[in-house]
Phi, psi and omega in degrees: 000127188265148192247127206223139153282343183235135160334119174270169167328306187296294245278314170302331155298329198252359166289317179261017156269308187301257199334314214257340206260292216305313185295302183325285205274354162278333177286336182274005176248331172272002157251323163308290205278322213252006180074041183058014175105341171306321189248173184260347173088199201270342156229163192202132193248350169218142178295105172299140215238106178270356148342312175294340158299317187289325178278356163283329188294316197292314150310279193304353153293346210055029153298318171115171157299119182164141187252162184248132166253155193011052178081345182239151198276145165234122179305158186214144165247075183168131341327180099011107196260020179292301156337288163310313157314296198311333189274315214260011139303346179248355186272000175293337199239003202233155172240023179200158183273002150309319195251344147351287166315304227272325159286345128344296199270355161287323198277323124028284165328282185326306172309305175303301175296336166283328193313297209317313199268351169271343166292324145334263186319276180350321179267319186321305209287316218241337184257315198066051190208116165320330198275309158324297158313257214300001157291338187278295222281326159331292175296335177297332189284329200250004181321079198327328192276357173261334183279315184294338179261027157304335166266359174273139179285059165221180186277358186290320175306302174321310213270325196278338179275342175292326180295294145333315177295308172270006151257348165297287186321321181278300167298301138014262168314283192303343183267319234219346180033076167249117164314274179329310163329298173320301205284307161346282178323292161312295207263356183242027187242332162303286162324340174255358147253010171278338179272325154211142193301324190287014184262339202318302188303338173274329185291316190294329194254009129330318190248358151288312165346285181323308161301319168283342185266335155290352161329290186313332196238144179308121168070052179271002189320277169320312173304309183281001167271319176346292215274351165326320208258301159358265169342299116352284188308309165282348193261325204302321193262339172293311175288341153258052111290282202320297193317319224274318195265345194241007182034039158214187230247106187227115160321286173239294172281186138238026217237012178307336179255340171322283163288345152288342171289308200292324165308282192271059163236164163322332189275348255238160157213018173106338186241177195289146177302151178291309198238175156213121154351171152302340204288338173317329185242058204214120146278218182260351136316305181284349174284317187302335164283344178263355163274310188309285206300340186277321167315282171333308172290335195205087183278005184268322196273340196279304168317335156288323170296334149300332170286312174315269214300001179262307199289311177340283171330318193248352173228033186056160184270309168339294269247339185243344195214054195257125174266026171221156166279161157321115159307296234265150100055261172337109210255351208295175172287167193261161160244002188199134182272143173283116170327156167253153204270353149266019151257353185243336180327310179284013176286292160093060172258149199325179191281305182295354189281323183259016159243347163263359209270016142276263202333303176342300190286305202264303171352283189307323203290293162339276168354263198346280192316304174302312140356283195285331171297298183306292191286358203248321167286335170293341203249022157328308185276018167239019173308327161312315156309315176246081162264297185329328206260313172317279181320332182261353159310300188275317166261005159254042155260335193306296193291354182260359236203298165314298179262262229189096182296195175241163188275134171065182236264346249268300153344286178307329195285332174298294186325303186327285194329311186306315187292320184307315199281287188340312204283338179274358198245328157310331196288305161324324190292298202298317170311337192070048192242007171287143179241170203279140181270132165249144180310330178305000201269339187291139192263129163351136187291336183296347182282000000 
């Protein structure tokens, strides 16, 4: 395999080999495990928020964002609105939050294959190797914890396709200086803090990368207004919403001290709290003063917790703290909890499934991590090339690592995608398919 900036027959083949393997094994797990999309199956790796249903039913009435309490709708900036949309876009067309779900977890499918093929494109670009590229979009297709979490009615799919898509995109527009790419780029570094809010800081110095580096290049002038303008454009109406109903200034949420509050109090162990406080009637000043002085007081304390919220991110909180034993034989801690098999039985999914599909799970995550570890260290000398892939290793992980993880993989799940790549350019390295970067790799500014 020769390293081409432009696609060959094999290359276009082994892109719809990525895509069709990726489609394939999501649609066989939501008609075997999920009942064809009716269920959530048998396992569930990140905890579903059913509120978002009630804020889609309430957008597809013309209600506005917002839940009804005590009889009164009160607007709301918080979760992230994007996702809702997307459901009470599908809930326009659906006549129950039953067949929602269940078109949800197709489209779902669909989402889970593209990631797999713009992390494809993505490694191509940035690895300069086929064998990388098609090692990324494999393992992204065959990621046990991404196929399952194709039936939850959360934001993760969502967020991983989003993800994927603006590092394509961004590297792209930067290699290739395409306006569209730029205006692309910029709107999909939006839409992924619009789908969760703890992606922001990477989407803003995503879109500083972005900036210095058309600096760096001739007639990077339009690209960089390209993705400015992107950028902007997507984010601009969600923040005069917030402004025009809550008369401040919320980018995306308002819950920003919340959770940092909920991260830094005397009660805090890095994961999310069991109960909640009093704290609830505490504005955002006062939370925020009260993250300073516990920060302040007790700096030991702060430092163990963040460190509990880093292992918390990358192994679940279950994994430390799960208050139910395990159903299985197997006593070790969980990364996911299992459904009791007298809601799925009549799903009825093959025999192997239910005696390997633990070893699955914890193999692959192992793979990933060593892998990915291993390959994050190979590729120092192509940093230029992935500083985006750099940048988003440190910083999605920040807010959580700063406030509070979360329970089961839910956090975590965008993050995969970075490790997937790395573990592919290892994979690659041990093959010996890597080729040496030469000034020729730089593509023409004319080009």
């Amino acid at each position: 395999m020769t390293d081409r900036h432009h696609f060959g027959i094999f290359e276009y083949l082994v892109f719809v080999g990525v895509l069709s393997a990726a489609l394939a094994v999501r649609i066989w797990y939501v008609c075997a495990c999920a009942d064809y999309g009716r269920s959530s199956g048998p396992i569930i790796v990140q905890l579903e928020r059913p509120e978002l249903v009630e804020y889609a039913r309430n957008l597809s009435a013309g209600r506005g964002y917002g839940l009804e309490e005590g009889g009164e709708f009160v607007p709301k900036a918080h979760p992230a609105p994007l996702y809702a949309y997307l459901l009470s876009a599908i809930y326009d067309y659906s006549d129950s939050a039953s067949a929602v779900r269940q078109r949800v977890r197709w489209l779902q499918c669909g989402l889970g294959g593209m990631t797999a093929g713009f992390l494809f494109l993505f490694a191509r670009l940035i690895f300069r190797s086929l064998w990388a590229a098609g090692c990324a979009g494999f393992l992204a297709g065959f990621y046990p914890f991404w196929i399952a979490n194709t039936t939850a009615i959360d934001d993760g799919a969502l967020c991983c396709f989003l993800l994927s898509a603006a590092c394509y995109l961004g590297v792209r527009s930067s290699l290739f200086q395409g306006s569209l790419s730029g205006l692309l780029f910029g709107s999909s570094l939006a839409a992924l803090a619009l789908t969760r809010a703890a992606l922001l800081p990477f989407a803003f110095v995503g879109l500083v990368w972005y900036l210095a580096r058309c600096q760096s290049q001739g007639r990077g002038g339009r690209l960089a207004l390209a993705a400015v303008v992107g950028f902007a454009a997507a984010l601009a109406p969600w923040t005069i919403r917030n402004y025009q109903v809550f008369r401040d200034v919320y980018p995306v949420v308002d819950t920003t001290y919340f959770h940092l509050w909920m991260g830094n109090n005397p009660q805090a162990d890095g994961g999310p709290l069991n109960v909640k406080p009093e704290r609830l009637d505490l504005n955002e000043r006062q939370q925020a003063q009260q993250v300073f002085n516990e920060v302040w007081s007790h700096p030991s304390k702060t430092l163990s917790r963040r460190l509990s919220a880093g292992l918390y991110f990358l192994l679940t909180v279950d994994w430390f703290r799960d208050e139910e034993q395990p159903t299985s034989e197997d006593s070790a801690p969980l990364l996911w909890r299992e459904v009791a098999k007298s809601e799925w039985a009549s799903i009825n999914p093959p025999a192997w499934f239910d005696r390997y599909h633990r070893t699955i799970l914890f193999l692959s995550l192992f793979f990933v991590y060593l892998f990915g570890f291993v390959g994050w260290r190979l590729s120092y000398r192509r940093r230029q090339d992935s500083g985006l892939l750099v940048a988003a290793t440190f910083l999605l992980p920040l807010p959580y690592l700063v406030g509070h993880a979360e329970m089961l993989n839910g956090p975590r799940l965008p993050f995969d995608a970075l490790w997937i790549c790395y573990a592919s350019f290892a994979l690659a390295c041990g093959l010996g398919r890597i080729p040496n970067k030469t000034p020729a790799d730089n593509p023409s500014p004319n080009r």
